[in-house]
N, C-alpha and C positions, 0 to 999 in steps of 0.2 A: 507429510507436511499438511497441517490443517491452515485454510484460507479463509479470512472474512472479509468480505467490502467493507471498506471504509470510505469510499468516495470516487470524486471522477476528478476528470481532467477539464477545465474549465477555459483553458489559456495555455500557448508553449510560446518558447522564446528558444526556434532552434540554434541560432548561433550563438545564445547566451548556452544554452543545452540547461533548461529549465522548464517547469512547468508548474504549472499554477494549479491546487487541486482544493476543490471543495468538499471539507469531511463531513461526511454526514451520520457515516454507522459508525465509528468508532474514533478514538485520537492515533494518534503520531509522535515518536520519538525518535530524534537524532540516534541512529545507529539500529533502527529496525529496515529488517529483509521488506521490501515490496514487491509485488507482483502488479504488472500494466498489460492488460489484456484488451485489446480493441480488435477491431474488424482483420486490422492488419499487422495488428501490435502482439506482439508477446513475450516479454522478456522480466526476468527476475533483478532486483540491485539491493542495496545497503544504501538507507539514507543516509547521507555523508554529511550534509548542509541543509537548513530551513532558513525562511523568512517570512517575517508577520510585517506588513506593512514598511517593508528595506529595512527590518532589524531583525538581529540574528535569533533565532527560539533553538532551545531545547525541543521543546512539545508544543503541541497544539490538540486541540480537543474539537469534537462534532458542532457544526455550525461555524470552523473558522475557514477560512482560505490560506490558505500556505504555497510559499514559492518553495520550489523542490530542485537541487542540483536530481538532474536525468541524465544517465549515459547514454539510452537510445531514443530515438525518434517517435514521440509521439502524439497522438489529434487530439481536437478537442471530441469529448463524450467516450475517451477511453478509460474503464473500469478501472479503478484502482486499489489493490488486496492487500493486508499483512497477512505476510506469510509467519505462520509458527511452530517451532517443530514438537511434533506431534507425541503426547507424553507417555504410550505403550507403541511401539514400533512393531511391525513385523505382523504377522495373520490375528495376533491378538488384538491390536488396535483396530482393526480392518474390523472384527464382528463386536467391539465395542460399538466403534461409530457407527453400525448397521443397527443391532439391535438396540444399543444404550446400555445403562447399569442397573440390575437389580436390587432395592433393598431388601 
């Protein structure tokens, strides 16, 4: 599973079970895998729900803030990844991503 940051955690609303996240490396779409990784955070989900200013978004793009349905417990300034799954698997992917690709 390959992982890039796309943002943090700026804001949670744990009895809402939400969290507010600022993208910066990359956008967001309804029904991608994330990763939240903080001090004491670490857990995988499927974005279920978004919100751009209390209305509902597909996507959002770098520079927007997004309300995020979260299943777990998370702070502010915890990392937050798409997870994607990784497109040669197995010891071959593994010295791809080490060395790269030759032309």
């Amino acid at each position: 599973m390959a992982e890039s940051l796309i943002g943090t955690v700026v804001h949670q609303w744990q009895k809402a079970g939400a969290a507010l996240l600022a993208l910066s490396g990359g956008g967001l779409s309804v029904g991608d895998t994330i990763r939240v990784k903080g001090h004491t955070t670490d857990f995988t989900q499927t974005v279920r729900s978004m919100q751009i200013d209390h209305e509902p978004v597909d996507s959002a793009g770098p520079g927007d803030e997004v309300a995020v349905g979260i299943d777990g417990r998370v702070r502010v300034k915890d990392s937050v990844y798409r997870v994607s799954a990784d497109s040669t698997p197995g010891p071959l992917g593994f010295l791809k991503r080490l060395f790269g690709t030759r032309s």
